[in-house]
C-alpha positions as CSV (number, residue, x, y, z in Angstrom):
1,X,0.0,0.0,0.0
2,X,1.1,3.7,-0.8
3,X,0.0,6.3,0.4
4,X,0.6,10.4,-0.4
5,X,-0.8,12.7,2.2
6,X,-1.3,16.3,1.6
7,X,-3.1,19.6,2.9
8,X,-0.2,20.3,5.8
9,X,0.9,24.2,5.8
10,X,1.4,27.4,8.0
11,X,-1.9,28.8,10.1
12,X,-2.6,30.9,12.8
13,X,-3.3,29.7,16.0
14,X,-7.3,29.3,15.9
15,X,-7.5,28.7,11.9
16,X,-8.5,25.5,9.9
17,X,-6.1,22.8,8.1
18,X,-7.4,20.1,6.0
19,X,-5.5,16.9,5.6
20,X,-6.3,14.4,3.4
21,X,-4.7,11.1,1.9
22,X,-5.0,9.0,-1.0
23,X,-4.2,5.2,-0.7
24,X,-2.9,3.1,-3.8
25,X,-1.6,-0.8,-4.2
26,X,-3.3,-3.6,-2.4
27,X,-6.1,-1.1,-1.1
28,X,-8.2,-4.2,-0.6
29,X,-6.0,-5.0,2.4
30,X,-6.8,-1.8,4.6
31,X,-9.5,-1.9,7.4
32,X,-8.1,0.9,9.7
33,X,-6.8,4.7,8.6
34,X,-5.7,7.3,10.2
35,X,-2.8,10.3,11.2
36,X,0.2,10.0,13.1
37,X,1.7,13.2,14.5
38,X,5.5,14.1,15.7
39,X,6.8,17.0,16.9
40,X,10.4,17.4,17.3
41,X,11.6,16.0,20.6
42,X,8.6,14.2,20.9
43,X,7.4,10.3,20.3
44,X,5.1,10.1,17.3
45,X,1.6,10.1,18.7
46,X,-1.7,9.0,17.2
47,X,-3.7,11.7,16.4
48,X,-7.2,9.6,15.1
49,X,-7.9,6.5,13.5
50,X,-11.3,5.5,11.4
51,X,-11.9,1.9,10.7
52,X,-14.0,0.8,7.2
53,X,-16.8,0.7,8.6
54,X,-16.7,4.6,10.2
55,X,-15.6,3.5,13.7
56,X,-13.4,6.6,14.9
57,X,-10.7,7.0,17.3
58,X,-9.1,10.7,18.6
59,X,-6.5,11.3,20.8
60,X,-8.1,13.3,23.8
61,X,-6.1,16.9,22.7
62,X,-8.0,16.9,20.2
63,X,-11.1,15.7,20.6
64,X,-14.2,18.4,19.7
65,X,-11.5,20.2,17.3
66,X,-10.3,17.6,14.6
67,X,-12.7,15.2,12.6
68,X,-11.8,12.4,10.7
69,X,-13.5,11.4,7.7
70,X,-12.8,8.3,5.1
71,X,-14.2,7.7,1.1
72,X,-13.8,4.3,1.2
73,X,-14.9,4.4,-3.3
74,X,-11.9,6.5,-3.2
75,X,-9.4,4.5,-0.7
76,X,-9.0,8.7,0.9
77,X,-8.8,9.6,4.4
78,X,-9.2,13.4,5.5
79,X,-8.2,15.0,8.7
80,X,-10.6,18.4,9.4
81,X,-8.5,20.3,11.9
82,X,-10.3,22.8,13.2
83,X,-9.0,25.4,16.2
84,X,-5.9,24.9,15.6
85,X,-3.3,25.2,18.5
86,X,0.6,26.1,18.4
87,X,0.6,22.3,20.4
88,X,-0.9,20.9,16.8
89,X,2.7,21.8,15.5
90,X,4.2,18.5,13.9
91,X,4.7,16.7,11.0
92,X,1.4,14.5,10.2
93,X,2.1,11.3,8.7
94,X,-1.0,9.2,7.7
95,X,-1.2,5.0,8.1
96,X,-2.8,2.5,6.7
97,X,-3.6,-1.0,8.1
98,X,-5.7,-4.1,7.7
99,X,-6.4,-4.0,11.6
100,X,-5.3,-1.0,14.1
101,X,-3.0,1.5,12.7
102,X,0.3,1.6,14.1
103,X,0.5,-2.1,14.2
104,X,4.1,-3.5,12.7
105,X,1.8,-4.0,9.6
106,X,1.4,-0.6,9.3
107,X,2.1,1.3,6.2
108,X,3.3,5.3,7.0
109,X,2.8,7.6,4.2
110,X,5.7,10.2,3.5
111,X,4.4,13.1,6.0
112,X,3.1,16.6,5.6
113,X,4.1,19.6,7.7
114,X,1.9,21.3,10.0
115,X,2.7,24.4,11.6
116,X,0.6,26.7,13.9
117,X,1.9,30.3,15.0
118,X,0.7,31.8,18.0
């Protein structure tokens, strides 16, 4: 599975990003999506997770503000991030993966930079 992310950029604190992903390959394979974050110094952290069937998982920092989304027709994920905070700074990487994401079966796309001034 591939998968190219884009969407990641420069905002103000309190603006809007929206990330999204496309999947290619053995799409057939993938049950769970979802977005990674790092921020320098920092472990990589899951940010959300949505299974096939629309299941979602958020990390609780940013629960009420981000909002995953998947189009399954189109093997996408998106990532609505919505009040953002300087904290949201990272680099997003999305994941793909027949069961949980983040599993050693994981596939990690390339990453997209997020930044949020204050």
């Amino acid at each position: 599975v591939q998968l190219q992310a884009s969407g990641g950029g420069l905002v103000q604190a309190g603006g809007s990003l929206r990330l999204s992903c496309a999947a290619s390959g053995t799409t057939f394979t993938i049950d769970d999506m979802g977005w990674y974050r790092q921020a320098p110094g920092n472990k990589r952290e899951l940010v959300a997770s949505i299974s096939s069937g629309g299941r979602t998982n958020y990390a609780d920092s940013v629960k009420g503000r981000f909002t995953i989304s998947r189009d399954n027709a189109r093997n996408t994920v998106y990532l609505q991030m919505n009040s953002l905070k300087p904290e949201d700074t990272g680099v997003y990487y999305c994941v793909a993966d027949p069961a949980a994401c983040g599993s050693p079966s994981s596939s990690w796309g390339q990453g997209t930079q997020v930044t949020v001034s204050s």
